[in-house]
C-alpha positions in Angstrom: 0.0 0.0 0.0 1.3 3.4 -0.8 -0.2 6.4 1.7 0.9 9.9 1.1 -0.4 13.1 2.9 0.9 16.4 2.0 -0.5 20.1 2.3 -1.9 21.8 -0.9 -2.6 25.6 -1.7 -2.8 28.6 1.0 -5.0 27.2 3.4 -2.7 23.9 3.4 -5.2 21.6 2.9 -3.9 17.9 3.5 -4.4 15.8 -0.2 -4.1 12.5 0.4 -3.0 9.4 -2.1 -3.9 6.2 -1.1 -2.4 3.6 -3.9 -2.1 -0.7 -4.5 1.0 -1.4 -5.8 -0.3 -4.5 -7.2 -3.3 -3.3 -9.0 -1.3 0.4 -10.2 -4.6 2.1 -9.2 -4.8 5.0 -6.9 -7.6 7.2 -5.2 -7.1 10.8 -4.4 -9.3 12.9 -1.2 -9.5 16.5 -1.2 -7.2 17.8 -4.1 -7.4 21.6 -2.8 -5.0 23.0 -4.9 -1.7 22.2 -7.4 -3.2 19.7 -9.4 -0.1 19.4 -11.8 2.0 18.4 -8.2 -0.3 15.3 -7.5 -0.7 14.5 -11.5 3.0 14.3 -11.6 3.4 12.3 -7.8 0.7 10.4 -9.5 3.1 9.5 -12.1 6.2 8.8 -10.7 4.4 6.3 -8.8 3.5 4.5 -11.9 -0.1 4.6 -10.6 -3.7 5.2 -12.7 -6.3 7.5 -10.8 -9.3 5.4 -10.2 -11.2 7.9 -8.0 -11.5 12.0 -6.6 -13.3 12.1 -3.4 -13.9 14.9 -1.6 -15.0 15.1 2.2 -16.7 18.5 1.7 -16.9 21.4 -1.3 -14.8 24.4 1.1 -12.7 25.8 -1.9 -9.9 24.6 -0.2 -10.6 20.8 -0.6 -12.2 20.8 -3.9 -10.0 23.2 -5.4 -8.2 21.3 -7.4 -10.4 18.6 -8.6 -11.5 19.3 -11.7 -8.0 20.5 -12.9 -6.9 16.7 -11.9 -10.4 15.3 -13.4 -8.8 16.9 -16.7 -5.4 15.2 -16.3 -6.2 11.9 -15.5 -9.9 11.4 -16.8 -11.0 9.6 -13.2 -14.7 10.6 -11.6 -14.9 13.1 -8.9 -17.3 12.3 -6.1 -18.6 14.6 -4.0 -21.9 14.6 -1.4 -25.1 16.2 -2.6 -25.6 18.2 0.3 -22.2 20.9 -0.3 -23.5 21.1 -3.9 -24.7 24.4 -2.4 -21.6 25.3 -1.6 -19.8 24.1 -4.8 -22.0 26.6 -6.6 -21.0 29.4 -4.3 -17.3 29.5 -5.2 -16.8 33.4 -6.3 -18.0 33.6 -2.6 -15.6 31.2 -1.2 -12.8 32.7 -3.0 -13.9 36.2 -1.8 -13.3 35.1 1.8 -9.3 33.7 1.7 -9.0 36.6 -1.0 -8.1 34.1 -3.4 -9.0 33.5 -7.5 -12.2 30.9 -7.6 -11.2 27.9 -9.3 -13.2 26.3 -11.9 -15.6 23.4 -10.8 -17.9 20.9 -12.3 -21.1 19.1 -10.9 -19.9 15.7 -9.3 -19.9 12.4 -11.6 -21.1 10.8 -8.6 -23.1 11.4 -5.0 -20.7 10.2 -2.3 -24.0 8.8 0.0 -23.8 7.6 3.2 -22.9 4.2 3.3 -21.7 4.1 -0.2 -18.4 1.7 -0.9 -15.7 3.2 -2.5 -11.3 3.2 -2.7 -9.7 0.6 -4.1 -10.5 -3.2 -4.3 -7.7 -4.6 -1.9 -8.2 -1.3 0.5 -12.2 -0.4 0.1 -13.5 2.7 2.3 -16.8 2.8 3.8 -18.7 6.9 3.6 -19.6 8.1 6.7 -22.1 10.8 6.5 -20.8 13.6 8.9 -22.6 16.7 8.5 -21.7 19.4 10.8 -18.8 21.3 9.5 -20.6 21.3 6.4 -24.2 19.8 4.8 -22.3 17.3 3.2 -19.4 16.9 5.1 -18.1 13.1 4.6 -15.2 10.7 6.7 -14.3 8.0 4.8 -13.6 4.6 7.2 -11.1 2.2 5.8 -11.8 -0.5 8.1 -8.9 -3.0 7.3 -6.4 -0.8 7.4 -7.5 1.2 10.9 -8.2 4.2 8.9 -10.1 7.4 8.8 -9.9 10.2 6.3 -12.0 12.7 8.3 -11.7 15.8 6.2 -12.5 19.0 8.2 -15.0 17.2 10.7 -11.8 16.2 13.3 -8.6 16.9 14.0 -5.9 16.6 16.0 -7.3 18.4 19.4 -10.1 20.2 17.7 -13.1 20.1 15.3 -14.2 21.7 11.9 -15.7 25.4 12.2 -18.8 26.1 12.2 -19.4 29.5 11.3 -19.3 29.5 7.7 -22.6 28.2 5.9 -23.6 24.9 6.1 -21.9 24.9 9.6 -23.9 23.8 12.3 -22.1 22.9 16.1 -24.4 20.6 17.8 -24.7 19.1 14.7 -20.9 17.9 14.6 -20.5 17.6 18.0 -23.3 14.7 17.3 -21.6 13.2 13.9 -18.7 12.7 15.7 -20.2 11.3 18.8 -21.9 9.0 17.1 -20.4 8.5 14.0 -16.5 8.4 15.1 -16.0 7.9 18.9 -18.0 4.9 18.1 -14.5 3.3 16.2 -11.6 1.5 17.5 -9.7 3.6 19.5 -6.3 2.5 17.8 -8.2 3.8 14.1 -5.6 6.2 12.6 -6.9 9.7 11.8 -6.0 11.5 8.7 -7.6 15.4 8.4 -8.2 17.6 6.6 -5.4 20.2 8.0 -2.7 19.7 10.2 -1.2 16.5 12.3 -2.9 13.2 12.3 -4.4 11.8 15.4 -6.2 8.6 16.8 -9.7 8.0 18.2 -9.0 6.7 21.3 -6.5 9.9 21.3 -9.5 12.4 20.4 -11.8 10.7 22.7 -8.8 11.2 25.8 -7.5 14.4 25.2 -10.0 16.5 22.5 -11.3 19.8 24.8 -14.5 19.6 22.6 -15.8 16.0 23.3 -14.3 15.2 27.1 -16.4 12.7 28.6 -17.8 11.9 25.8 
Protein backbone atom coordinates (compact mmCIF):
# COMPACT_ATOMS: atom_id res chain seq x y z
CA UNK A 1 0.00 0.00 0.00
CA UNK A 2 1.35 3.36 -0.83
CA UNK A 3 -0.17 6.40 1.68
CA UNK A 4 0.88 9.89 1.15
CA UNK A 5 -0.38 13.11 2.89
CA UNK A 6 0.91 16.44 2.03
CA UNK A 7 -0.50 20.15 2.34
CA UNK A 8 -1.91 21.77 -0.95
CA UNK A 9 -2.63 25.55 -1.70
CA UNK A 10 -2.83 28.65 0.98
CA UNK A 11 -4.96 27.18 3.37
CA UNK A 12 -2.67 23.85 3.35
CA UNK A 13 -5.24 21.60 2.87
CA UNK A 14 -3.87 17.88 3.46
CA UNK A 15 -4.39 15.82 -0.21
CA UNK A 16 -4.10 12.53 0.36
CA UNK A 17 -2.98 9.44 -2.10
CA UNK A 18 -3.89 6.15 -1.06
CA UNK A 19 -2.42 3.64 -3.89
CA UNK A 20 -2.12 -0.72 -4.47
CA UNK A 21 1.01 -1.35 -5.84
CA UNK A 22 -0.33 -4.54 -7.21
CA UNK A 23 -3.29 -3.25 -9.05
CA UNK A 24 -1.31 0.36 -10.21
CA UNK A 25 -4.57 2.08 -9.20
CA UNK A 26 -4.80 4.95 -6.86
CA UNK A 27 -7.60 7.19 -5.24
CA UNK A 28 -7.11 10.75 -4.42
CA UNK A 29 -9.34 12.89 -1.16
CA UNK A 30 -9.53 16.49 -1.17
CA UNK A 31 -7.16 17.82 -4.08
CA UNK A 32 -7.43 21.59 -2.80
CA UNK A 33 -5.00 22.98 -4.91
CA UNK A 34 -1.70 22.21 -7.37
CA UNK A 35 -3.25 19.73 -9.39
CA UNK A 36 -0.14 19.39 -11.76
CA UNK A 37 1.95 18.43 -8.24
CA UNK A 38 -0.30 15.30 -7.50
CA UNK A 39 -0.72 14.52 -11.48
CA UNK A 40 2.97 14.33 -11.55
CA UNK A 41 3.45 12.30 -7.85
CA UNK A 42 0.68 10.41 -9.55
CA UNK A 43 3.13 9.50 -12.15
CA UNK A 44 6.16 8.78 -10.71
CA UNK A 45 4.44 6.30 -8.77
CA UNK A 46 3.50 4.52 -11.90
CA UNK A 47 -0.05 4.58 -10.63
CA UNK A 48 -3.73 5.16 -12.72
CA UNK A 49 -6.32 7.53 -10.77
CA UNK A 50 -9.29 5.45 -10.21
CA UNK A 51 -11.15 7.91 -7.98
CA UNK A 52 -11.48 11.98 -6.64
CA UNK A 53 -13.29 12.05 -3.42
CA UNK A 54 -13.88 14.88 -1.56
CA UNK A 55 -14.97 15.08 2.24
CA UNK A 56 -16.75 18.52 1.69
CA UNK A 57 -16.87 21.37 -1.29
CA UNK A 58 -14.84 24.41 1.06
CA UNK A 59 -12.72 25.79 -1.88
CA UNK A 60 -9.95 24.61 -0.21
CA UNK A 61 -10.59 20.77 -0.63
CA UNK A 62 -12.20 20.84 -3.92
CA UNK A 63 -10.00 23.20 -5.38
CA UNK A 64 -8.22 21.32 -7.41
CA UNK A 65 -10.41 18.63 -8.55
CA UNK A 66 -11.51 19.34 -11.73
CA UNK A 67 -7.99 20.45 -12.90
CA UNK A 68 -6.88 16.68 -11.92
CA UNK A 69 -10.41 15.27 -13.37
CA UNK A 70 -8.83 16.92 -16.68
CA UNK A 71 -5.37 15.18 -16.33
CA UNK A 72 -6.17 11.86 -15.46
CA UNK A 73 -9.90 11.42 -16.79
CA UNK A 74 -10.96 9.65 -13.23
CA UNK A 75 -14.70 10.63 -11.56
CA UNK A 76 -14.91 13.12 -8.90
CA UNK A 77 -17.28 12.29 -6.08
CA UNK A 78 -18.58 14.63 -4.01
CA UNK A 79 -21.86 14.63 -1.36
CA UNK A 80 -25.06 16.17 -2.60
CA UNK A 81 -25.59 18.18 0.31
CA UNK A 82 -22.24 20.85 -0.34
CA UNK A 83 -23.52 21.10 -3.91
CA UNK A 84 -24.69 24.38 -2.36
CA UNK A 85 -21.64 25.34 -1.61
CA UNK A 86 -19.85 24.15 -4.81
CA UNK A 87 -22.00 26.63 -6.64
CA UNK A 88 -20.97 29.38 -4.26
CA UNK A 89 -17.34 29.53 -5.24
CA UNK A 90 -16.80 33.37 -6.31
CA UNK A 91 -17.98 33.59 -2.56
CA UNK A 92 -15.63 31.19 -1.22
CA UNK A 93 -12.77 32.70 -2.95
CA UNK A 94 -13.88 36.16 -1.77
CA UNK A 95 -13.29 35.07 1.80
CA UNK A 96 -9.28 33.75 1.75
CA UNK A 97 -8.96 36.62 -1.01
CA UNK A 98 -8.09 34.06 -3.41
CA UNK A 99 -9.01 33.46 -7.55
CA UNK A 100 -12.21 30.90 -7.57
CA UNK A 101 -11.21 27.88 -9.26
CA UNK A 102 -13.23 26.32 -11.86
CA UNK A 103 -15.62 23.45 -10.84
CA UNK A 104 -17.87 20.86 -12.33
CA UNK A 105 -21.14 19.10 -10.86
CA UNK A 106 -19.85 15.70 -9.25
CA UNK A 107 -19.89 12.38 -11.58
CA UNK A 108 -21.05 10.84 -8.56
CA UNK A 109 -23.11 11.37 -5.04
CA UNK A 110 -20.69 10.23 -2.33
CA UNK A 111 -23.98 8.82 0.04
CA UNK A 112 -23.84 7.56 3.17
CA UNK A 113 -22.94 4.19 3.30
CA UNK A 114 -21.67 4.08 -0.24
CA UNK A 115 -18.39 1.65 -0.89
CA UNK A 116 -15.69 3.18 -2.50
CA UNK A 117 -11.29 3.16 -2.71
CA UNK A 118 -9.68 0.59 -4.09
CA UNK A 119 -10.51 -3.21 -4.29
CA UNK A 120 -7.70 -4.63 -1.89
CA UNK A 121 -8.22 -1.35 0.50
CA UNK A 122 -12.19 -0.43 0.06
CA UNK A 123 -13.50 2.65 2.27
CA UNK A 124 -16.85 2.77 3.81
CA UNK A 125 -18.74 6.92 3.62
CA UNK A 126 -19.56 8.06 6.74
CA UNK A 127 -22.10 10.81 6.49
CA UNK A 128 -20.78 13.61 8.92
CA UNK A 129 -22.63 16.74 8.52
CA UNK A 130 -21.73 19.39 10.76
CA UNK A 131 -18.82 21.33 9.47
CA UNK A 132 -20.58 21.26 6.42
CA UNK A 133 -24.24 19.79 4.85
CA UNK A 134 -22.30 17.28 3.16
CA UNK A 135 -19.35 16.95 5.08
CA UNK A 136 -18.05 13.13 4.64
CA UNK A 137 -15.17 10.70 6.70
CA UNK A 138 -14.28 8.02 4.75
CA UNK A 139 -13.59 4.58 7.16
CA UNK A 140 -11.13 2.23 5.81
CA UNK A 141 -11.84 -0.52 8.10
CA UNK A 142 -8.92 -3.04 7.32
CA UNK A 143 -6.43 -0.80 7.36
CA UNK A 144 -7.54 1.22 10.91
CA UNK A 145 -8.20 4.21 8.89
CA UNK A 146 -10.14 7.39 8.76
CA UNK A 147 -9.86 10.18 6.30
CA UNK A 148 -12.04 12.67 8.31
CA UNK A 149 -11.70 15.85 6.18
CA UNK A 150 -12.49 19.00 8.20
CA UNK A 151 -14.97 17.25 10.66
CA UNK A 152 -11.76 16.21 13.28
CA UNK A 153 -8.60 16.93 14.00
CA UNK A 154 -5.93 16.64 16.02
CA UNK A 155 -7.30 18.38 19.41
CA UNK A 156 -10.08 20.21 17.71
CA UNK A 157 -13.08 20.13 15.28
CA UNK A 158 -14.22 21.70 11.86
CA UNK A 159 -15.66 25.35 12.20
CA UNK A 160 -18.85 26.06 12.19
CA UNK A 161 -19.39 29.46 11.34
CA UNK A 162 -19.34 29.52 7.68
CA UNK A 163 -22.61 28.22 5.88
CA UNK A 164 -23.63 24.88 6.10
CA UNK A 165 -21.94 24.91 9.57
CA UNK A 166 -23.94 23.84 12.33
CA UNK A 167 -22.13 22.94 16.09
CA UNK A 168 -24.35 20.59 17.85
CA UNK A 169 -24.70 19.13 14.68
CA UNK A 170 -20.91 17.90 14.64
CA UNK A 171 -20.52 17.58 17.98
CA UNK A 172 -23.32 14.67 17.32
CA UNK A 173 -21.61 13.19 13.86
CA UNK A 174 -18.71 12.73 15.72
CA UNK A 175 -20.20 11.30 18.78
CA UNK A 176 -21.88 9.00 17.12
CA UNK A 177 -20.43 8.47 14.02
CA UNK A 178 -16.51 8.42 15.14
CA UNK A 179 -15.97 7.95 18.86
CA UNK A 180 -17.99 4.86 18.15
CA UNK A 181 -14.45 3.31 16.25
CA UNK A 182 -11.64 1.47 17.54
CA UNK A 183 -9.68 3.59 19.46
CA UNK A 184 -6.32 2.49 17.82
CA UNK A 185 -8.24 3.84 14.13
CA UNK A 186 -5.61 6.20 12.62
CA UNK A 187 -6.89 9.69 11.75
CA UNK A 188 -5.97 11.53 8.74
CA UNK A 189 -7.63 15.39 8.42
CA UNK A 190 -8.17 17.64 6.61
CA UNK A 191 -5.43 20.24 8.02
CA UNK A 192 -2.69 19.68 10.15
CA UNK A 193 -1.19 16.47 12.30
CA UNK A 194 -2.87 13.17 12.28
CA UNK A 195 -4.42 11.75 15.37
CA UNK A 196 -6.17 8.55 16.81
CA UNK A 197 -9.74 7.98 18.23
CA UNK A 198 -8.98 6.74 21.27
CA UNK A 199 -6.45 9.86 21.30
CA UNK A 200 -9.52 12.37 20.36
CA UNK A 201 -11.76 10.72 22.73
CA UNK A 202 -8.81 11.21 25.81
CA UNK A 203 -7.54 14.37 25.17
CA UNK A 204 -10.04 16.54 22.51
CA UNK A 205 -11.29 19.75 24.80
CA UNK A 206 -14.47 19.64 22.61
CA UNK A 207 -15.78 15.97 23.29
CA UNK A 208 -14.28 15.22 27.07
CA UNK A 209 -16.41 12.71 28.60
CA UNK A 210 -17.83 11.85 25.84
Amino acid sequence: MILETFPVGPLQSNCIILGDEESGEAIVIDPGDEADRIHRRLTELGLKLKQILLTHAHIDHVGGALPLQRLTGAPILLNEADLPLLQMMETQADWIGAAAPETALPDQNLADGLSVGLERFPAQVLHTPGHSQGSVCLYFAPLKLLIAGDTLFAGGIGRTDLPGGDYNQIIDSIQNRLLVLPDETRVLPGHGPETTIGQERRSNPFLRGE
